[in-house]
C-alpha positions as CSV (number, residue, x, y, z in Angstrom):
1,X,152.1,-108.6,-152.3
2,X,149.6,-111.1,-152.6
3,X,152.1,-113.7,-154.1
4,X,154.8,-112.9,-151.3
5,X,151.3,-113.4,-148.5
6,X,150.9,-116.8,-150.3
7,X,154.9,-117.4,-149.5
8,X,156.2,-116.6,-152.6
9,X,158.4,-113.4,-153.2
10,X,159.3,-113.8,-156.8
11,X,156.9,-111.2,-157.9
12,X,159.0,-108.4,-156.8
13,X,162.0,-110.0,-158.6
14,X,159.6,-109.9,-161.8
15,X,159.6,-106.3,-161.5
16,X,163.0,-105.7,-159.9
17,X,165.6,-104.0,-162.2
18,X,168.9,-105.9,-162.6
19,X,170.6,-103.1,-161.0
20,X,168.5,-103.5,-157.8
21,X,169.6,-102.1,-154.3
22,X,168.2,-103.8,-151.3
23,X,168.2,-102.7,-147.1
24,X,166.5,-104.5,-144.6
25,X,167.4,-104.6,-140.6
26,X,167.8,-108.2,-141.0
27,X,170.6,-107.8,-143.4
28,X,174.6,-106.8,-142.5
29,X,174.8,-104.8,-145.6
30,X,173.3,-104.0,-148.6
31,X,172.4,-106.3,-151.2
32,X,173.9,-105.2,-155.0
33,X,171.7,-106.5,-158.1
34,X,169.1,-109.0,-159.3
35,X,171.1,-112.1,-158.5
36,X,172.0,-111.0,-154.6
37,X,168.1,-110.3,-153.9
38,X,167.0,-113.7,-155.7
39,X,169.3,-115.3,-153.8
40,X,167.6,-113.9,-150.2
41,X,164.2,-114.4,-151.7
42,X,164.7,-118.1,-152.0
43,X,165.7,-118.2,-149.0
44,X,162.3,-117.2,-147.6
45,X,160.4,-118.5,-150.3
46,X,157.7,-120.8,-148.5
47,X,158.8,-119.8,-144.9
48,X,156.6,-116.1,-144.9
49,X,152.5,-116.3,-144.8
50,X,150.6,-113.6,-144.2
51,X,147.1,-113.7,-143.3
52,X,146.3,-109.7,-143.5
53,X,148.2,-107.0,-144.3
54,X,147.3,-103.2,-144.7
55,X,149.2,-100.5,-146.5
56,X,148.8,-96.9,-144.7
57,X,150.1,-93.3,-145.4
58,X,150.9,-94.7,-149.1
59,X,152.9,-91.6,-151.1
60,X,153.8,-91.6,-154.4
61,X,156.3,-88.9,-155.8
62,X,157.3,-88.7,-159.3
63,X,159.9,-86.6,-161.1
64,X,160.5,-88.0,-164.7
65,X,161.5,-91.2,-165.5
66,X,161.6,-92.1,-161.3
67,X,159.3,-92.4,-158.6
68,X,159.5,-92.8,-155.0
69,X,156.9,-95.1,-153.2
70,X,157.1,-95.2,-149.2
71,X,154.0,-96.4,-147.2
72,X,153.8,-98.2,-143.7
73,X,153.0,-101.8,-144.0
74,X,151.4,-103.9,-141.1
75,X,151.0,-107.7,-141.4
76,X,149.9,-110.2,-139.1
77,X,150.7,-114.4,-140.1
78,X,153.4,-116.5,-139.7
79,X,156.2,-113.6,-138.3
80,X,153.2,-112.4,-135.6
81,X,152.1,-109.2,-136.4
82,X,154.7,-106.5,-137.8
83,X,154.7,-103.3,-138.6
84,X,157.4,-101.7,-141.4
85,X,158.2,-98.7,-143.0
86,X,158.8,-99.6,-146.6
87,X,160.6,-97.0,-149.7
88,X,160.6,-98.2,-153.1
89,X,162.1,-96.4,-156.2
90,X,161.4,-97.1,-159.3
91,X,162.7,-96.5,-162.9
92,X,160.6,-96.0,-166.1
93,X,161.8,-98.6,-168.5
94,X,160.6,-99.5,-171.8
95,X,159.4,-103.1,-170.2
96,X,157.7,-101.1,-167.8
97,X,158.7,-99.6,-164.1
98,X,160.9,-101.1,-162.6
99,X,162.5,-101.3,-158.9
100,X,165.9,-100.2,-158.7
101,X,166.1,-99.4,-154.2
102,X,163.7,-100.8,-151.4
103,X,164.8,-99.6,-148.1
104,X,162.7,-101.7,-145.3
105,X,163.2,-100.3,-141.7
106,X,161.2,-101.1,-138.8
107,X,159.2,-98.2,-136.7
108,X,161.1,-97.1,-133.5
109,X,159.4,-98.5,-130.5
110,X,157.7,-94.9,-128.6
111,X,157.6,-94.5,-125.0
């Protein structure tokens, strides 16, 4: 996260299986593989800084070879300040864990 603050996502692809899934609400559909989420990420990279961010309510569950990480994010730099629910699952490989989903959704506003 450090590297995407700085304006440069290409850290996540490092660690990003080929098979990746991707959601965000800022995309139609979902994006399929390593070559569809490079392709987004260059498209941001050098347009995102972030000056603070915070993880909260971080969870980690594991069963076997995959593991589930969901946390809420908040940010505040070049965006304003944000606020995101974030999942990320993960597969044990034998370079290491690796990301094969990351669902971002933003929090419904409360009245």
């Amino acid at each position: 996260m450090a590297r995407w603050a700085d304006g440069d996502p290409s850290g996540f692809l490092e660690i990003s299986d080929p098979s990746v899934t991707y959601f965000d609400p800022f995309q139609q559909s979902r994006l399929n593989g390593l070559d569809a989420l490079t392709r987004l990420y260059s498209e941001l990279t050098g347009k995102i800084h972030i000056d603070r961010y915070e993880y909260q309510n971080a969870a980690v569950q594991e069963n076997g070879g995959t593991a589930v990480l969901s946390y809420d994010f908040q940010s505040s730099g070049s965006e304003g300040q944000m606020c995101w629910h974030c999942t990320e699952v993960y597969r044990q490989t034998p370079a290491g864990w690796r990301i094969i989903h990351t669902h971002w959704s933003l929090p419904q506003a409360t009245a």
